[in-house]
Each structure stands twice: as C-alpha cells, then as structure tokens.
C-alpha positions in Angstrom: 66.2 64.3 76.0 64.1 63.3 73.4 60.6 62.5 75.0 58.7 58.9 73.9 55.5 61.3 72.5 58.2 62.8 70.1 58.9 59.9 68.6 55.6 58.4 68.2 55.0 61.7 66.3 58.0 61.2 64.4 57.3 57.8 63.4 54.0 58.8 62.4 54.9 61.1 60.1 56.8 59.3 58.5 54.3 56.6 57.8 52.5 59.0 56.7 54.7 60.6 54.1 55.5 56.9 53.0 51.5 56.2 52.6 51.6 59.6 50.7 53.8 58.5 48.4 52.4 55.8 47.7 49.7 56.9 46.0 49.4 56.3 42.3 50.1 59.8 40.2 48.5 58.9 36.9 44.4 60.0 36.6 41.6 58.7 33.9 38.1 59.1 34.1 36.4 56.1 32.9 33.1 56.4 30.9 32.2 52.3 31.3 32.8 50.9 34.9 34.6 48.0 35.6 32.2 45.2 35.9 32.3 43.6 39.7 34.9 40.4 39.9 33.5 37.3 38.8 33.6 35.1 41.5 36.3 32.2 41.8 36.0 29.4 39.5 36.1 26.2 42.0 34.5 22.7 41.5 31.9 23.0 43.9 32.0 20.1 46.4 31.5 19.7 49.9 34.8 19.3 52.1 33.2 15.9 53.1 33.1 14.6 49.6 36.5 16.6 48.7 39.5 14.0 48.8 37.3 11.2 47.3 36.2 13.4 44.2 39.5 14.7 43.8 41.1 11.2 43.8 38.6 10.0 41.3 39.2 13.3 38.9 43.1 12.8 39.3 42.3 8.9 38.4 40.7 10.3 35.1 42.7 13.1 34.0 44.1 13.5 30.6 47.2 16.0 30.5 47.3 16.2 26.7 44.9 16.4 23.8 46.3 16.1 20.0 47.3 20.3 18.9 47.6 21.8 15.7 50.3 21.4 13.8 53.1 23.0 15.6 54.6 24.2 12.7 51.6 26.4 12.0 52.1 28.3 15.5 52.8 31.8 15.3 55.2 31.0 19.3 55.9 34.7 19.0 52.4 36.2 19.2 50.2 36.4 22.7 47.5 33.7 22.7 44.3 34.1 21.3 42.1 37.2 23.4 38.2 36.7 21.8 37.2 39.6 24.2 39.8 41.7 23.5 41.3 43.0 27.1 44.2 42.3 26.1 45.2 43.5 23.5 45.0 47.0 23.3 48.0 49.4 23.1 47.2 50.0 26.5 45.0 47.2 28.9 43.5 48.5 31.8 42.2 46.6 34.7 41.0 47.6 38.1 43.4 46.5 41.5 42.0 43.8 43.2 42.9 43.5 47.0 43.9 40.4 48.2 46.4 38.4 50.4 50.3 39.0 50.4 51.9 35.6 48.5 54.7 34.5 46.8 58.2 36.1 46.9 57.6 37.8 43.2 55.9 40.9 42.4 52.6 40.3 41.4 49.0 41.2 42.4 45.3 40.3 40.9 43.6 42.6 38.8 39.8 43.3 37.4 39.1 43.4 33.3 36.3 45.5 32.0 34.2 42.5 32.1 34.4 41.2 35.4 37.6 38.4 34.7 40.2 38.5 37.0 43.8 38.0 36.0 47.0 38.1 37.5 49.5 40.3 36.8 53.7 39.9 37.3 55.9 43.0 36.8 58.8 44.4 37.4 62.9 42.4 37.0 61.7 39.4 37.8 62.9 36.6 35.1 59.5 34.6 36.1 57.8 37.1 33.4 60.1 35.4 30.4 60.0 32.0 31.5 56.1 31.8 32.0 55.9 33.4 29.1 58.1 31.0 27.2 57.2 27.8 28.7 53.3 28.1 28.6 53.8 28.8 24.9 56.0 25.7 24.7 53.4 23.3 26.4 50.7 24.9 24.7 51.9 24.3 21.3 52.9 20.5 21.8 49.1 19.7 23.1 49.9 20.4 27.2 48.3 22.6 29.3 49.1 25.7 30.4 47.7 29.1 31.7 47.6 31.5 28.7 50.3 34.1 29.1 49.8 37.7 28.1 53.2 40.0 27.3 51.5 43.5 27.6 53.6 46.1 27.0 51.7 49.3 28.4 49.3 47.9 31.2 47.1 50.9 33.3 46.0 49.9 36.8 43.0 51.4 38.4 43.2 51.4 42.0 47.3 50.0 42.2 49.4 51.5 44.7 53.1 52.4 43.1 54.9 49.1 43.4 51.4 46.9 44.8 53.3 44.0 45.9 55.8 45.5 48.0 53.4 48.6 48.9 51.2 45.5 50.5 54.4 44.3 52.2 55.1 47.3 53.8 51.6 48.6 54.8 51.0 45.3 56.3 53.4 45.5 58.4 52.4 48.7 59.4 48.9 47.9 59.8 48.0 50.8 57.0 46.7 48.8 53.9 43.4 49.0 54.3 43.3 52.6 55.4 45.9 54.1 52.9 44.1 51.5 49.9 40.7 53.4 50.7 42.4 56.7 49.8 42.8 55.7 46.5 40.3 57.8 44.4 38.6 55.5 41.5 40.4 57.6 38.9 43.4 56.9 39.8 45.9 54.8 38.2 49.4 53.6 38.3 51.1 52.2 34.7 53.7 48.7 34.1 55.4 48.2 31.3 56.2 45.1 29.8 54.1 43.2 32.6 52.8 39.6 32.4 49.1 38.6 32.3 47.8 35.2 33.2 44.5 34.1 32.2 43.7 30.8 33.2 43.5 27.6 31.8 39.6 27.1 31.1 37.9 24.7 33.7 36.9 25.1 37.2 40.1 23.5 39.7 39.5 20.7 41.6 40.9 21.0 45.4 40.3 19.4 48.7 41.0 20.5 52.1 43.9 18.0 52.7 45.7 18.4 49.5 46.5 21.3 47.2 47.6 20.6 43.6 49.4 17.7 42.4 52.5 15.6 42.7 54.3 14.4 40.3 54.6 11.1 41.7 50.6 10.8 41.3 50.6 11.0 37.6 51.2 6.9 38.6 47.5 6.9 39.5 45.7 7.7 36.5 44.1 4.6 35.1 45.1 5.0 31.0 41.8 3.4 30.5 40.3 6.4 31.6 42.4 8.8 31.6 46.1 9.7 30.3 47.7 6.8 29.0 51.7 6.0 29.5 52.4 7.7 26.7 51.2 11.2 27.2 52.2 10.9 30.8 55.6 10.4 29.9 55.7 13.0 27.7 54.5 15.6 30.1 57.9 14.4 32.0 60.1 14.4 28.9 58.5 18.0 27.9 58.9 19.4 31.4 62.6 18.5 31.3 62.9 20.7 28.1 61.9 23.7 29.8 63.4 22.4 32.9 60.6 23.2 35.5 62.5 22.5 38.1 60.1 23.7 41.5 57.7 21.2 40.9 56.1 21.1 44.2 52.4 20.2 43.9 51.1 23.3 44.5 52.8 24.4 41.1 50.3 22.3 39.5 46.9 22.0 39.1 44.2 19.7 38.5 41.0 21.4 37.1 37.6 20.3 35.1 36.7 21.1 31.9 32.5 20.7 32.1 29.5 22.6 33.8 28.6 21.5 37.3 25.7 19.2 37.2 23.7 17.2 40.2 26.9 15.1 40.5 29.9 16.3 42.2 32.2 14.0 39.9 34.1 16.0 37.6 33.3 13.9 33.4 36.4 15.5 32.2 39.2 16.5 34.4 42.6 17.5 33.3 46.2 17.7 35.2 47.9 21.1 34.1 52.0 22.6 35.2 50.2 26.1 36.6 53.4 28.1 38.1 56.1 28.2 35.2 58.0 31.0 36.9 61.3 28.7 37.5 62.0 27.4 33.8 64.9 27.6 31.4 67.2 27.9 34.1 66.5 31.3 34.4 66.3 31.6 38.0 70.0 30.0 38.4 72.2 31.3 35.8 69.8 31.3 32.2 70.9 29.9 29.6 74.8 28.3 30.8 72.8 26.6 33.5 69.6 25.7 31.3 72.5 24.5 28.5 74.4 21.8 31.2 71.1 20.2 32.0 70.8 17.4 29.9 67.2 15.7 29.1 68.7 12.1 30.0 70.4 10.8 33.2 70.8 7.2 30.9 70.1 7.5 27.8 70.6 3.7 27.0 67.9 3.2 30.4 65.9 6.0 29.2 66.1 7.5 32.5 65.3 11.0 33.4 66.1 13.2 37.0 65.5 16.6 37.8 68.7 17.0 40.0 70.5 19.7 38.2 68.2 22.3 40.1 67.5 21.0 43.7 64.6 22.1 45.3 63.6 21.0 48.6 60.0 20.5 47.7 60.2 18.8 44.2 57.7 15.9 43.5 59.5 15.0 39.6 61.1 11.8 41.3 63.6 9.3 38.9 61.5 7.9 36.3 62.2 5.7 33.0 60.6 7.1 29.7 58.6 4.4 27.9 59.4 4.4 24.2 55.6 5.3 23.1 55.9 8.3 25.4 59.3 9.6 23.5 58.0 9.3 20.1 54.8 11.2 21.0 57.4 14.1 22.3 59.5 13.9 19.4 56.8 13.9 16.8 55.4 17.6 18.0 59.3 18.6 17.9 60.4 16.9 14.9 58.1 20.1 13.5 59.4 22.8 15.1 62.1 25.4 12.5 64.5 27.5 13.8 62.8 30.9 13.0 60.1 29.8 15.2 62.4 28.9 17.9 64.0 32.2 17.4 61.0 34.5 17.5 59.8 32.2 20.6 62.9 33.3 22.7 63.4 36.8 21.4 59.3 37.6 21.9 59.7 36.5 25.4 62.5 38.6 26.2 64.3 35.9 27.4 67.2 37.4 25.6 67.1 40.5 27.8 67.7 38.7 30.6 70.7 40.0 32.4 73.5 37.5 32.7 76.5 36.3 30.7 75.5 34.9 27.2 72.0 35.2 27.5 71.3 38.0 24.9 72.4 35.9 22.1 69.1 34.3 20.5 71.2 32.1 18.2 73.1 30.3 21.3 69.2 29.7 22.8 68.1 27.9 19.7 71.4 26.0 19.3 70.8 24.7 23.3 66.8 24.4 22.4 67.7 22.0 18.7 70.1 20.2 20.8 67.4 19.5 23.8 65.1 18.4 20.3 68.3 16.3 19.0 68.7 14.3 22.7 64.7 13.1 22.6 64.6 12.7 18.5 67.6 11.0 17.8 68.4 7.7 19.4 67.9 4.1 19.7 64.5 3.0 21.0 63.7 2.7 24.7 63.4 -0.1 26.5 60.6 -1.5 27.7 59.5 0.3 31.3 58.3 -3.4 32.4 62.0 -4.4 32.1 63.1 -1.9 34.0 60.6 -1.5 36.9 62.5 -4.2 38.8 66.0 -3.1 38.1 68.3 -0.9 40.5 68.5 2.7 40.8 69.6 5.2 38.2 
C-alpha cells in the first residue's frame, strides 16, 4: 500500500519539475540596468477628503478636447513613443510582481527608465480591440490609454506564461520562492503582445468608489466641465466601438496638473480605461459587432447598450441631443476608407478567428455604415422634450 510519505514526495516532485519548467530559457546580459519602478501615479489625498474631491473633479471633468484633423492620422501606426521604449525591433522590460487580476493574460512590466506598463499577450481578442478602440477615441478628441502593438517584446524576470504561472504557483504557495530563482539575465520573449501606457495625469480614486459610471456623466456641471455635447458624444462614440462592459471600474477619472497645497484636482478628465470588450469581439466579432445598431429610435435619438448584456453595465437608455451628434459626425465625416482599412488590418482584428472576420473590406463596410447611421439623418430632437416622455 502506497504509504502517505510517498505521496507527499510524489507530489513534491512534481511541483517541483513544474516550477522547473517554468523557468524562462532565453539569457541577455544587460550593460544598463533597469531603472527601479517609478512609483504609482495617484492624486494624493487623504481618505478623509477622498469622496468630496473626487465628486468635485468628476463635477469638472472634460472628456474631450478639439484633435487634429482626423484625416491627418496615420490610425495604423502605434502612438507617438518620445523616449523610445517602444519602439525598437525588440522592447525589453523587466517583470514586475504583483497581484493575480483579471481573467486575461497580462502582467506589469518595468522600461529601461523606470515607467511601468502593462502588458497583454497571448489569443486573447482584448489585444485587437484595445488596440483598435483606443486609436478610435484617440483620433476623434477622447481619451484613451496609448496602445502599443509590439511585435517582438523580451521580458526580464517573466516566468513562461506569467499570468497563468502566477495562477498556478499561487495556488501552490510557490510564487515567491520559484520567482526568486529567476537569475536577472534571464528572459522569456512575446510576440505580437499589447503595451499600455497610460493616459497622462495622475487618477483620482476614493476609498468608497472606484472609477466611474456612466450614469454620472449627468453630474458634470457644462459650466465647468464637459458640456452636453461632448458628453453625448462620448455615448454616441462608445456605441461605435460598442464598449459593451462598462462597469465603472472600466473607466477612469484622472488629473491632468502637478499637485499643489490644494487637494482639488484644476483640470480633471473622465477617460474609457479597459477597451478589452469592443467591436464585438468577445461575442462573435464582426457578425455580432455588424447587428448592433447605433440607434434604438432613431426618430427619438435614443441609444441602448442591450445587444451585449453585462450584468455590471452603467451605459443606461439615454437620448442624444442634436449638438452632441453633430460634434460625433463632424470628426467622422473625415475619416476615408484607406484609413479605415489600415486601422482594422494594423490591429489584427482581421486575424481574429471566427467566420467572416478576416475580410478587411466587410469591417469598413460595417464601420462606413456605423458613420452613415450618426451622419445622415434628420436632426434630433430637443433632450428637454424628451426628458418627460416614456421609455424607449
């Protein structure tokens, strides 16, 4: 009979041959260190003061400033990288331990100088639709992280597979002992992985909330912040892309100024952070993305986000005020089809695997028709007419 000591020792071996194999095969000696992580980027407050700052930022926030003509965007090239980090033929960065979150695979990771970015690799389709979506919103004069496509990215430090390595080892209890095995040299390599640097400013959080709701873009007083306008076309644009899990956290409320002796933030702004779920690509790509129309009532100038249910969606039935739709349209009026083309092909939104989703013509006919719906048109009516009237 097998004794209990035997398979201790069993089990133990094999956790050991796991953690073994683990270990990242690829080695570099660095001449330049990686500088220590910068520290996290917060607005500092103290809890006590938290929810009242953060109300009065939220009250303030702008979510769009005027862009460059859209026309003149290259929506197939990374965004701009001043320091360069990321845009070598190969980027290397140094692994940077942290909690086990999310359901995608993903983990932080060190530059050269000290910035910490996060990285997505692997099958998941969140890599093409951050990528497309930030570009989108980023173009049109919304905010968005800036999303890096890197095509050969060297990890310092990285475990084979970090995200599901951490899984595993946690539930083991090995992370931290089989992570300090890992000699500095050593590296692991992703292809075709997705960098996020984030939008500039410091966020804005409080113990009893985290992000915002959608429903709270209501608050902002346009004398101060966002007018109706640019509110409403945030909504309109988000139902382009269709960003469908919407749950506060999703978003983000930062400030775009130095800390001073006050802890009100001068210029906050209200950003979409997670872009992960868009175009449909997490239920069907482009077939679903296509059914999804931008109007519930076009006549009413109504707008849902019920063709991908979510249990923890804030985007609640809104009317579109006229101002707010030609704002959209006028940024779209400008975009051509090669652009639109390049934009999905670049992406890889095209390599997605489902039916119909490789061909880049059908995802600019869907993305000119989206443009069509919110372009062409009577006017809308006026919101105040319709604030009283019955549901959608």
């Amino acid at each position: 009979m097998i004794s209990r000591l035997s398979v201790v020792a069993g089990a133990c071996a094999v956790a050991v041959a796991g953690a073994a194999w683990l270990l990242p095969l690829g080695r570099e000696t660095r001449q330049t260190p990686f500088a220590g992580p910068r520290k996290d980027s917060r607005w500092a407050v103290d809890d006590s003061r938290a929810p009242v700052v953060r109300e009065i930022a939220l009250r303030q926030a702008r979510v769009w400033a005027p862009p460059p003509d859209p026309s003149t965007v290259d929506l197939a090239a990374n965004p701009s990288d001043p320091d360069g980090n990321l845009s070598g033929d190969v980027v290397r960065c140094r692994y940077l331990d942290g909690p086990h979150e999310g359901t995608t695979p993903k983990f932080n990771c060190v530059l050269p100088n000290g910035e910490i970015v996060k990285v997505k690799y692997g099958s998941t389709t969140e890599i093409q639709g951050e990528l497309a979506a930030s570009r989108f919103l980023t173009a049109l004069g919304f905010g968005a992280d800036r999303m890096f496509l890197v095509h050969h990215l060297r990890c310092f430090g990285c475990l084979r597979s970090p995200y599901y390595a951490a899984w595993l080892l946690d539930s083991l209890h090995l992370r931290q002992a089989v992570q300090s095995l890992v000699p500095d040299d050593r590296y692991s390599d992703f292809e075709w992985a997705a960098v996020e640097r984030r939008f500039e400013g410091s966020e804005i959080v409080s113990y009893d909330r985290q992000g915002w709701g959608w429903w709270e873009l209501d608050r902002i007083d346009p004398s101060r912040g966002a007018n109706w306008a640019e509110r409403d076309a945030l909504r309109l644009a988000s139902k382009v892309i269709a960003h469908s899990d919407n749950k506060p956290s999703n978003q983000r409320l930062v400030c775009d100024a130095v800390r001073d002796a006050s802890d009100i933030c001068p210029r906050p702004f209200a950003l979409i952070h997670d872009l992960g779920d868009t175009f449909g690509l997490n239920n069907g790509g482009l077939a679903q993305w296509k059914k999804a129309e931008i109007w519930k009532n076009r006549e009413r100038c109504a707008v849902i986000m019920r063709e991908f249910p979510d249990d923890t969606a804030t985007f609640p039935e809104r009317y579109i005020s006229e101002e707010g739709r030609q704002l959209l349209a006028r940024e779209l009026r400008t975009l051509n089809d090669a652009q639109i083309e390049a934009f999905f092909v670049s992406t890889r939104i095209t390599r997605v695997s489902s039916s119909g989703n490789g061909n880049a013509d059908a995802w600019v006919q869907a993305m000119r028709n989206k443009i069509r719906e919110i372009v062409d048109g009577p006017p809308c009516p006026e919101t105040t007419a319709l604030a009283a009237s019955p549901a959608l």
